[in-house]
Residue, then its C-alpha position, 0 to 999 in steps of 0.5 A: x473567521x477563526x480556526x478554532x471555528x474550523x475546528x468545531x465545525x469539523x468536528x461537528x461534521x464528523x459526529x453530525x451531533x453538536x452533543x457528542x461533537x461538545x463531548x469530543x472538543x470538551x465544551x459546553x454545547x451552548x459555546x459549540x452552538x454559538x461558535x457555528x452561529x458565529x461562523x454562519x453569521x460570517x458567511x451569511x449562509x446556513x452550514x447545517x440544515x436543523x432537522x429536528x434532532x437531526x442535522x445535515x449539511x446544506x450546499x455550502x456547508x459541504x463546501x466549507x467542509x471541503x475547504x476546512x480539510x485542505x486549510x488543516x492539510x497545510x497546516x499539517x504539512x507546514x508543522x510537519x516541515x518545520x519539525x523536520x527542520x529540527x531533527x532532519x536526520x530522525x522520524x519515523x516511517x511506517x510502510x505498507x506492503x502486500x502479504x508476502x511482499x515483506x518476504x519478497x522485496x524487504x528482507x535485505x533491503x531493511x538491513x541496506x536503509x537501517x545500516x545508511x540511516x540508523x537514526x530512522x525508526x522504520x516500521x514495515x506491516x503487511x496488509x491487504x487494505x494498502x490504499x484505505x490506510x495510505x488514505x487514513x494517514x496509518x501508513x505513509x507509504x505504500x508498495x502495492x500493485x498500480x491501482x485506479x486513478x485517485x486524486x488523493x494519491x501520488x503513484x510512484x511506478x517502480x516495475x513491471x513484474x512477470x512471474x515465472x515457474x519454480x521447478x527442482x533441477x531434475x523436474x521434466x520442465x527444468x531443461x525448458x526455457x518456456x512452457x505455454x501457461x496452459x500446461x499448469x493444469x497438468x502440473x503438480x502445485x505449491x502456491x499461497x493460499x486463495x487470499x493471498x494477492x499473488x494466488x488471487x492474480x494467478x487464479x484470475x490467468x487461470x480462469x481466462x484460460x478455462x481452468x482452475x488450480x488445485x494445490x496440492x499444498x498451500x502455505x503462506x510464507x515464502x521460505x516455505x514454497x521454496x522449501x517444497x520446490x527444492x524436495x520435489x513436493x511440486x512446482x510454484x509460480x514466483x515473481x521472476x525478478x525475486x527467483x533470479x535474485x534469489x539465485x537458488x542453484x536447487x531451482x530452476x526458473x521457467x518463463x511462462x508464455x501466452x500469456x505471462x502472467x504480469x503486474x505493475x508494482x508502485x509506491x502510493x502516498x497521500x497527495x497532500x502529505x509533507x514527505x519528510x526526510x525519512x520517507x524520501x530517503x526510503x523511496x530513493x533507497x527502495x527505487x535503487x534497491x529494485x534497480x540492482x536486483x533488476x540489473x543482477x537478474x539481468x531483466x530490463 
Protein backbone atom coordinates (compact mmCIF):
# COMPACT_ATOMS: atom_id res chain seq x y z
CA UNK A 1 0.00 0.00 0.00
CA UNK A 2 1.53 3.03 -1.26
CA UNK A 3 0.53 6.72 -0.20
CA UNK A 4 0.40 7.77 -3.59
CA UNK A 5 -2.84 5.24 -3.66
CA UNK A 6 -4.10 6.98 -0.86
CA UNK A 7 -4.30 9.85 -2.36
CA UNK A 8 -6.36 9.03 -5.37
CA UNK A 9 -8.27 7.13 -3.49
CA UNK A 10 -9.14 10.34 -1.82
CA UNK A 11 -9.18 12.18 -4.31
CA UNK A 12 -11.52 9.72 -5.85
CA UNK A 13 -13.87 10.31 -2.92
CA UNK A 14 -13.78 13.65 -2.95
CA UNK A 15 -15.17 13.87 -6.71
CA UNK A 16 -16.95 10.44 -6.51
CA UNK A 17 -15.81 10.46 -10.60
CA UNK A 18 -12.73 8.84 -11.36
CA UNK A 19 -12.71 11.68 -14.83
CA UNK A 20 -12.76 14.50 -12.83
CA UNK A 21 -10.56 13.02 -9.92
CA UNK A 22 -7.73 12.23 -12.97
CA UNK A 23 -8.32 15.94 -13.80
CA UNK A 24 -7.45 16.89 -10.41
CA UNK A 25 -3.99 14.77 -9.75
CA UNK A 26 -3.18 15.31 -13.53
CA UNK A 27 -3.33 11.55 -14.64
CA UNK A 28 -4.64 9.71 -16.96
CA UNK A 29 -7.75 7.81 -15.96
CA UNK A 30 -6.51 4.38 -16.97
CA UNK A 31 -3.41 4.57 -14.32
CA UNK A 32 -6.17 6.27 -11.73
CA UNK A 33 -8.30 3.23 -12.26
CA UNK A 34 -5.69 0.85 -12.18
CA UNK A 35 -4.31 2.42 -8.89
CA UNK A 36 -7.51 1.78 -6.95
CA UNK A 37 -7.45 -1.92 -8.58
CA UNK A 38 -4.21 -1.96 -7.12
CA UNK A 39 -5.18 -1.08 -3.90
CA UNK A 40 -8.56 -3.17 -3.76
CA UNK A 41 -6.34 -6.09 -4.98
CA UNK A 42 -4.40 -5.44 -1.73
CA UNK A 43 -7.32 -5.46 0.87
CA UNK A 44 -9.23 -8.25 -0.93
CA UNK A 45 -12.28 -5.89 -0.82
CA UNK A 46 -14.16 -3.64 -3.39
CA UNK A 47 -13.82 0.21 -2.25
CA UNK A 48 -16.51 1.57 -4.60
CA UNK A 49 -19.66 0.00 -5.67
CA UNK A 50 -19.58 0.66 -9.86
CA UNK A 51 -23.15 2.08 -10.39
CA UNK A 52 -23.17 2.22 -13.90
CA UNK A 53 -21.76 6.10 -14.53
CA UNK A 54 -22.25 6.37 -10.95
CA UNK A 55 -19.95 5.51 -8.16
CA UNK A 56 -20.44 4.81 -4.38
CA UNK A 57 -18.46 3.62 -1.36
CA UNK A 58 -19.06 0.40 -0.11
CA UNK A 59 -18.54 -0.40 3.88
CA UNK A 60 -15.05 -0.75 3.70
CA UNK A 61 -14.30 1.84 1.68
CA UNK A 62 -15.92 4.14 4.12
CA UNK A 63 -13.62 2.67 6.41
CA UNK A 64 -10.62 3.32 4.30
CA UNK A 65 -11.75 6.99 3.77
CA UNK A 66 -11.91 7.45 7.68
CA UNK A 67 -8.74 5.97 7.89
CA UNK A 68 -6.94 7.78 4.78
CA UNK A 69 -7.81 11.06 6.72
CA UNK A 70 -6.00 10.66 10.01
CA UNK A 71 -2.86 8.77 8.13
CA UNK A 72 -2.69 12.40 6.02
CA UNK A 73 -3.72 14.25 9.46
CA UNK A 74 -0.32 12.98 10.87
CA UNK A 75 1.26 13.55 8.21
CA UNK A 76 0.43 17.24 8.33
CA UNK A 77 0.98 17.35 11.68
CA UNK A 78 4.46 15.72 11.56
CA UNK A 79 5.53 18.38 8.43
CA UNK A 80 4.21 21.13 10.16
CA UNK A 81 6.40 20.16 13.25
CA UNK A 82 9.36 19.77 11.51
CA UNK A 83 9.16 22.97 9.88
CA UNK A 84 8.43 24.69 12.84
CA UNK A 85 11.73 23.33 14.02
CA UNK A 86 13.47 25.52 11.43
CA UNK A 87 11.93 28.73 12.19
CA UNK A 88 10.68 28.37 15.60
CA UNK A 89 10.15 32.03 16.20
CA UNK A 90 8.21 33.02 12.72
CA UNK A 91 4.62 31.39 11.16
CA UNK A 92 1.73 32.74 10.81
CA UNK A 93 -1.65 32.76 12.72
CA UNK A 94 -5.08 33.52 11.48
CA UNK A 95 -7.88 33.92 14.24
CA UNK A 96 -11.39 33.89 14.14
CA UNK A 97 -13.62 36.15 16.11
CA UNK A 98 -17.37 36.82 16.64
CA UNK A 99 -18.40 40.25 14.61
CA UNK A 100 -17.82 42.81 17.24
CA UNK A 101 -15.40 40.88 19.44
CA UNK A 102 -12.25 42.07 17.51
CA UNK A 103 -13.50 45.57 19.17
CA UNK A 104 -14.10 43.91 22.39
CA UNK A 105 -11.15 41.63 23.18
CA UNK A 106 -8.37 42.28 20.37
CA UNK A 107 -7.54 45.91 20.36
CA UNK A 108 -4.91 46.38 22.92
CA UNK A 109 -4.17 42.92 22.82
CA UNK A 110 -2.67 42.85 19.21
CA UNK A 111 -0.38 45.57 20.20
CA UNK A 112 0.76 43.51 23.59
CA UNK A 113 1.39 39.81 21.10
CA UNK A 114 2.82 42.16 18.11
CA UNK A 115 5.53 44.14 20.58
CA UNK A 116 6.58 40.35 22.64
CA UNK A 117 6.60 38.29 18.91
CA UNK A 118 7.41 40.86 15.99
CA UNK A 119 8.67 38.01 13.97
CA UNK A 120 4.63 36.24 14.04
CA UNK A 121 2.34 37.28 11.16
CA UNK A 122 -0.95 37.42 12.82
CA UNK A 123 -4.06 37.99 11.10
CA UNK A 124 -7.64 38.27 13.17
CA UNK A 125 -11.31 38.10 10.82
CA UNK A 126 -14.51 38.59 11.95
CA UNK A 127 -16.89 35.79 11.44
CA UNK A 128 -20.07 34.12 12.03
CA UNK A 129 -19.25 30.66 10.89
CA UNK A 130 -16.22 30.16 13.38
CA UNK A 131 -16.25 26.54 13.92
CA UNK A 132 -16.92 25.50 9.91
CA UNK A 133 -14.00 27.29 9.29
CA UNK A 134 -11.79 26.06 12.50
CA UNK A 135 -13.01 22.61 10.67
CA UNK A 136 -12.07 23.36 7.24
CA UNK A 137 -8.27 24.68 8.36
CA UNK A 138 -9.29 28.57 7.20
CA UNK A 139 -8.78 29.56 10.54
CA UNK A 140 -6.48 28.10 13.30
CA UNK A 141 -7.96 29.34 16.32
CA UNK A 142 -11.22 30.40 17.17
CA UNK A 143 -12.58 32.81 20.07
CA UNK A 144 -16.38 32.23 20.26
CA UNK A 145 -19.08 31.11 22.52
CA UNK A 146 -18.68 27.54 24.05
CA UNK A 147 -20.45 25.27 21.37
CA UNK A 148 -21.63 21.43 21.49
CA UNK A 149 -19.57 18.72 22.08
CA UNK A 150 -17.31 17.74 18.80
CA UNK A 151 -14.99 15.48 18.60
CA UNK A 152 -13.14 17.30 16.05
CA UNK A 153 -12.60 20.36 18.53
CA UNK A 154 -10.44 20.83 21.53
CA UNK A 155 -12.20 23.87 23.60
CA UNK A 156 -10.30 25.99 25.62
CA UNK A 157 -12.53 27.75 28.34
CA UNK A 158 -11.34 31.45 28.82
CA UNK A 159 -14.61 33.21 30.97
CA UNK A 160 -17.99 33.43 31.80
CA UNK A 161 -19.45 36.72 30.54
CA UNK A 162 -22.34 38.81 32.06
CA UNK A 163 -23.42 41.73 30.63
CA UNK A 164 -24.47 44.80 32.07
CA UNK A 165 -26.04 48.15 31.06
CA UNK A 166 -24.40 51.31 29.87
CA UNK A 167 -26.28 54.46 31.15
CA UNK A 168 -24.69 58.34 30.70
CA UNK A 169 -23.70 59.52 34.25
CA UNK A 170 -26.96 61.57 34.54
CA UNK A 171 -29.34 58.84 33.52
CA UNK A 172 -32.01 58.03 36.18
CA UNK A 173 -30.60 54.58 36.56
CA UNK A 174 -27.07 55.76 36.59
CA UNK A 175 -27.50 56.11 40.71
CA UNK A 176 -28.61 52.15 40.93
CA UNK A 177 -26.42 49.22 41.37
CA UNK A 178 -28.83 46.76 39.78
CA UNK A 179 -32.18 47.11 37.91
CA UNK A 180 -34.39 43.91 37.23
CA UNK A 181 -33.96 43.03 33.23
CA UNK A 182 -37.42 43.55 32.87
CA UNK A 183 -37.23 47.13 33.34
CA UNK A 184 -35.49 47.32 29.62
CA UNK A 185 -38.61 47.41 27.91
CA UNK A 186 -39.34 50.55 29.09
CA UNK A 187 -35.87 51.88 28.62
CA UNK A 188 -34.73 53.96 25.42
CA UNK A 189 -31.98 51.73 23.29
CA UNK A 190 -28.95 51.48 21.49
CA UNK A 191 -27.85 48.12 20.38
CA UNK A 192 -25.83 45.95 17.38
CA UNK A 193 -28.25 45.21 14.68
CA UNK A 194 -30.73 41.68 14.74
CA UNK A 195 -27.50 39.49 13.16
CA UNK A 196 -25.20 40.62 15.51
CA UNK A 197 -24.21 37.62 18.10
CA UNK A 198 -24.59 39.98 21.08
CA UNK A 199 -27.94 41.44 19.84
CA UNK A 200 -29.41 37.80 18.97
CA UNK A 201 -28.14 36.44 22.66
CA UNK A 202 -30.07 39.66 24.39
CA UNK A 203 -33.31 39.20 22.24
CA UNK A 204 -33.32 35.44 23.27
CA UNK A 205 -33.58 37.12 27.24
CA UNK A 206 -35.93 39.10 26.12
CA UNK A 207 -38.39 36.71 24.69
CA UNK A 208 -38.33 34.50 27.95
CA UNK A 209 -39.17 37.48 29.70
CA UNK A 210 -42.18 38.25 27.19
CA UNK A 211 -40.96 41.07 25.40
CA UNK A 212 -39.22 42.51 22.69
CA UNK A 213 -36.68 45.40 22.03
CA UNK A 214 -37.17 48.22 19.54
CA UNK A 215 -33.97 50.11 19.24
CA UNK A 216 -34.19 53.36 18.68
CA UNK A 217 -30.79 53.09 16.61
CA UNK A 218 -28.79 50.07 15.82
CA UNK A 219 -25.08 50.31 14.51
CA UNK A 220 -22.49 47.67 14.05
CA UNK A 221 -19.30 49.29 15.67
CA UNK A 222 -18.57 49.57 19.36
CA UNK A 223 -17.07 52.69 19.30
CA UNK A 224 -20.33 53.94 17.85
CA UNK A 225 -22.64 52.72 20.95
CA UNK A 226 -20.75 54.21 23.33
CA UNK A 227 -20.55 57.24 21.38
CA UNK A 228 -24.70 57.16 21.71
CA UNK A 229 -24.37 56.20 25.42
CA UNK A 230 -22.04 59.33 26.38
CA UNK A 231 -24.78 61.93 24.34
CA UNK A 232 -27.68 60.58 26.27
CA UNK A 233 -29.14 59.21 22.81
CA UNK A 234 -30.02 55.87 25.20
CA UNK A 235 -28.71 53.16 27.18
CA UNK A 236 -27.03 49.77 25.61
CA UNK A 237 -26.37 46.23 26.87
CA UNK A 238 -22.25 45.36 26.89
CA UNK A 239 -19.94 42.68 28.20
CA UNK A 240 -19.38 44.17 31.72
CA UNK A 241 -15.65 42.81 31.90
CA UNK A 242 -15.32 45.17 28.66
CA UNK A 243 -17.38 48.48 30.46
CA UNK A 244 -15.20 47.98 33.41
CA UNK A 245 -12.03 47.62 31.17
CA UNK A 246 -12.70 50.24 29.47
CA UNK A 247 -13.38 52.52 32.53
CA UNK A 248 -15.21 55.46 30.68
CA UNK A 249 -15.92 58.18 33.57
CA UNK A 250 -18.81 59.37 31.09
CA UNK A 251 -20.78 56.02 31.58
CA UNK A 252 -22.05 54.34 34.23
CA UNK A 253 -22.26 50.70 34.37
CA UNK A 254 -25.41 48.77 35.81
CA UNK A 255 -25.79 45.10 36.67
CA UNK A 256 -28.76 43.32 35.54
CA UNK A 257 -30.69 40.74 37.82
CA UNK A 258 -33.02 37.93 37.17
CA UNK A 259 -31.96 37.13 34.90
CA UNK A 260 -28.32 38.02 33.93
CA UNK A 261 -28.00 37.90 30.82
CA UNK A 262 -24.72 35.56 30.80
CA UNK A 263 -22.41 33.50 27.96
CA UNK A 264 -19.46 31.25 28.23
CA UNK A 265 -16.62 32.61 25.90
CA UNK A 266 -13.48 29.81 24.55
CA UNK A 267 -11.15 29.22 22.17
CA UNK A 268 -11.79 26.30 19.89
CA UNK A 269 -9.13 24.57 17.56
CA UNK A 270 -8.83 21.69 15.19
CA UNK A 271 -8.07 18.50 17.32
CA UNK A 272 -5.77 16.91 14.98
CA UNK A 273 -3.86 20.01 14.10
CA UNK A 274 -0.05 20.42 15.20
CA UNK A 275 -0.19 23.80 17.43
CA UNK A 276 2.91 25.49 16.42
CA UNK A 277 4.90 28.08 18.33
CA UNK A 278 2.83 30.82 17.08
CA UNK A 279 -0.40 29.63 18.17
CA UNK A 280 0.74 28.70 21.57
CA UNK A 281 2.24 31.86 22.27
CA UNK A 282 -0.90 33.61 21.19
CA UNK A 283 -3.57 31.36 23.36
CA UNK A 284 -0.81 31.68 26.38
CA UNK A 285 -1.01 35.68 25.55
CA UNK A 286 -4.76 35.74 25.03
CA UNK A 287 -5.41 33.40 28.49
CA UNK A 288 -3.35 36.24 30.40
CA UNK A 289 -4.52 39.17 28.42
CA UNK A 290 -8.53 37.93 29.76
CA UNK A 291 -6.97 37.26 33.24
CA UNK A 292 -5.55 41.26 34.02
CA UNK A 293 -8.70 42.73 32.41
CA UNK A 294 -10.55 40.46 35.02
CA UNK A 295 -8.36 41.35 37.72
CA UNK A 296 -8.34 45.24 36.63
CA UNK A 297 -12.32 44.98 36.86
CA UNK A 298 -12.25 43.67 39.97
CA UNK A 299 -14.41 40.43 38.50
CA UNK A 300 -13.70 36.93 39.54
Amino acid sequence: MELRQLEYFMAVCEEMHFSRASEKLCTTQSNLSQQIKLLENELGVPLFDRLGKRIALTDAGKVMLEQSRQVFSHITYARDAIAEMKNIQGGTLTIGVLPGDADLLFNSLLVQFHQTYPKLSLSVIESTKILDQVAAGSIDIGVTTTPPPDERMTVVPLFHEEFSLAVRLDHPLAREREVAFERLRDLKMVMFPPDHQIRQLISQYCLQEGFRLQPHIETTTLSSLLSLVEQGIGACILPRLLLESLGNKAIAVVSLKNPTPSQDICMVYRSDKYLGFAARAFMDTLTRYIQSAKELAGVK
